[in-house]
Steps between C-alpha positions, in 0.01 A plus 500: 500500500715225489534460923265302645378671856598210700668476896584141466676602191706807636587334794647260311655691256659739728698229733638381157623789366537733758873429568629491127350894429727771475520756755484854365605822696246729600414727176509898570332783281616452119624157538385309134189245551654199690192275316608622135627119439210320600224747410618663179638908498122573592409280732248360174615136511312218690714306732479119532473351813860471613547829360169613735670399800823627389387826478337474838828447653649788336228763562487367866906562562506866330218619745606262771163342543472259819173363561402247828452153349484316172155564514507871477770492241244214299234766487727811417693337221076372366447904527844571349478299184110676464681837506773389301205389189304810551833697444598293174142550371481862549903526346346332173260796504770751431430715178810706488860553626358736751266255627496419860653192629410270797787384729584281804510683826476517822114414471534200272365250786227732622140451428295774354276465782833491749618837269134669538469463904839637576558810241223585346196652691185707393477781692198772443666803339401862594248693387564838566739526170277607232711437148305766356670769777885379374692682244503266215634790255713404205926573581810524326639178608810374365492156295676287820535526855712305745569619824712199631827660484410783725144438652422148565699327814579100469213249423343367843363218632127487641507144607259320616279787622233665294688873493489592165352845573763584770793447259284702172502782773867461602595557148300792414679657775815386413471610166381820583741581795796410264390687211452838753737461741806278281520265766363130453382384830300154520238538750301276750215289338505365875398799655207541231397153627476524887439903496239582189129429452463161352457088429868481634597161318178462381510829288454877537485857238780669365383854586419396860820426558603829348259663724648351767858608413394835465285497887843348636732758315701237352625162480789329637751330283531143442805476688367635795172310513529185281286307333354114707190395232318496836260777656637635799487795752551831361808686563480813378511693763845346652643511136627828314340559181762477198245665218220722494239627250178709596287420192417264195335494186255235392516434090228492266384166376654485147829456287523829485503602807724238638774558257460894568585418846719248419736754324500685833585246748406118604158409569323238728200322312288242548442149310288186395761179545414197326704176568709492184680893611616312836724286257573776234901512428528767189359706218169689492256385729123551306286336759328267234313271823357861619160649461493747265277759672560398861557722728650231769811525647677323807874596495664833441858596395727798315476674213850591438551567128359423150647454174439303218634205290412468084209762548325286808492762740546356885532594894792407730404339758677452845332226724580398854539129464887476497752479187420148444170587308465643165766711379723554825183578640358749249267465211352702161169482508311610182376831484148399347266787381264291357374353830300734724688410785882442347636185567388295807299798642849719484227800465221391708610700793693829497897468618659706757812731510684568771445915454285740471331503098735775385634568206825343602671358808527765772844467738257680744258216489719225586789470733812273635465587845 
């Protein structure tokens, strides 16, 4: 890299520069790359210097980055221009059109270590799901899946709070509840956090939270009990409940299975993250920095359609960290039979369905109340 990781040098640097940069509006969902000029059309170019700094600027007025002193900014921009090589390296990597890319995001000046200790948390999964007890019987799926138009409510935003699982479970309910009832109603990943068993911030299980959904008889919408990143006090008892369900189904741990159930409705799995997917902006996501066989994981997220692109078959992916990352907050991540575990662990542990495992979604399963 052509930056040398100097304070002295950004201080410096910054107080003569800082007033000649141009300002640049916030970007929203869909907006073209605001770095194409400095960093080439895939962010694949290495900046100079000036250009280092430049792009600094930028990144920090899109996501309206303030930090305390010169001194903080020093050592964010030192772990910004790190992220911004690791993302040019891995973009010279690309071995096809369909390729995933790195981008700038909202996590460009975090650290992996900073990234690790606020979203990403092992927590022991369950053992009394056997794989062996789920269907895992061949189906008559069709070739794609999407259920955004009908199924899927906006992207969300876990913040700074380790609640991944909360906002899987949300959408398997969502999902299912639209696709019974025709109503799309987001619900309350806030309730999840103060009311169901778990880590709270620190992390928790997608089926306890089902569990807990189905003890309470429901769950309130988000309007009604919103979301704070913050463990609180539960509520539910003062709070009406906006959706219920009295059952789920837990997924076999393969390809199969997954898109089987895919074809039927939204699913909440769990996942291995390694740093490069917190900076992933497009294409098909293969996990290359993965184990192979591990069956890790530390984040979970939606299943919420499959397709593929020239014969590279690939999952939809809804995550909970805003629209800013990936591709307005969704990804395609391979659909890899040749690892035991699919990509990143996809398969490692079996997803959940907000119903009962029926041959189809059942309007007497799941309700608007």
């Amino acid at each position: 890299m052509m930056i040398p990781h100097t304070s002295n040098l950004f201080l410096l640097f910054f107080f003569m520069t800082c007033t000649t940069l141009i300002c640049l509006s916030s970007s929203s969902c869909g907006i073209p790359d605001q770095y194409n000029s400095i960093l080439g059309p895939n962010l694949d170019k290495l900046p100079s210097q000036e250009e280092a700094m430049q792009l600094f600027q930028l990144w920090k007025k899109e996501h309206g980055r303030v930090y305390r002193d010169l001194e903080e900014m020093a050592k964010k921009f030192e772990i910004f221009v790190s992220n911004v090589k690791n993302i040019i390296e891995s973009n010279a990597k690309r071995s096809s059109p369909s390729s995933y890319l790195l981008g700038l995001n909202q996590f460009a000046d975090w650290s992996p270590y900073e990234l690790q200790e606020t979203y990403l948390h092992n927590i022991p999964m369950p053992e009394n799901i056997s794989a062996m007890d789920l269907n895992d019987s061949p189906c008559s799926a069709p070739p794609s899946v999407d259920w955004r138009p009908i199924a899927v409510t906006a992207v969300k935003n876990q913040k700074d709070c380790g609640s991944c699982w909360a906002f899987s479970a949300t959408g398997a309910i969502e999902g299912a509840s639209a696709l019974a009832t025709g109503k799309l109603i987001s619900v309350s990943e806030q309730e999840l956090l103060d009311c169901a068993y778990s880590f709270g911030c620190g992390g928790g299980w997608i089926d306890k939270a089902l569990d807990w959904v189905i003890g309470n008889r429901g769950i309130a919408s988000e309007i009604d009990y919103p979301y704070t990143a913050r463990k609180g006090t539960c509520r539910a008892s003062t709070i009406r409940n906006s959706v219920s369900i009295d059952g789920y189904c837990p997924i076999a741990q393969s390809d199969n299975a997954f898109m089987c159930a895919t074809a039927k409705y939204p699913i909440g799995f769990y996942f291995n993250v390694v740093n490069d997917f917190f900076q992933y902006k497009s294409g098909i996501y293969d996990g290359p920095n993965c184990p192979v066989s591990s069956t890790f994981i530390n984040h979970a997220m939606l299943i919420v359609g499959y397709g593929s692109i020239d014969g590279v078959g690939f999952w939809i992916v809804k995550n909970s960290w805003d629209t800013t990352w990936g591709m307005c907050g969704y990804a395609l991540i391979k659909r890899d039979t040749s690892k035991p575990y699919g990509v990143c662990g996809i398969h490692a542990w079996p997803a959940y369905a907000a119903t009962k495992c029926i041959g189809s979604v059942n309007p007497s399963i799941i309700s608007s109340i």
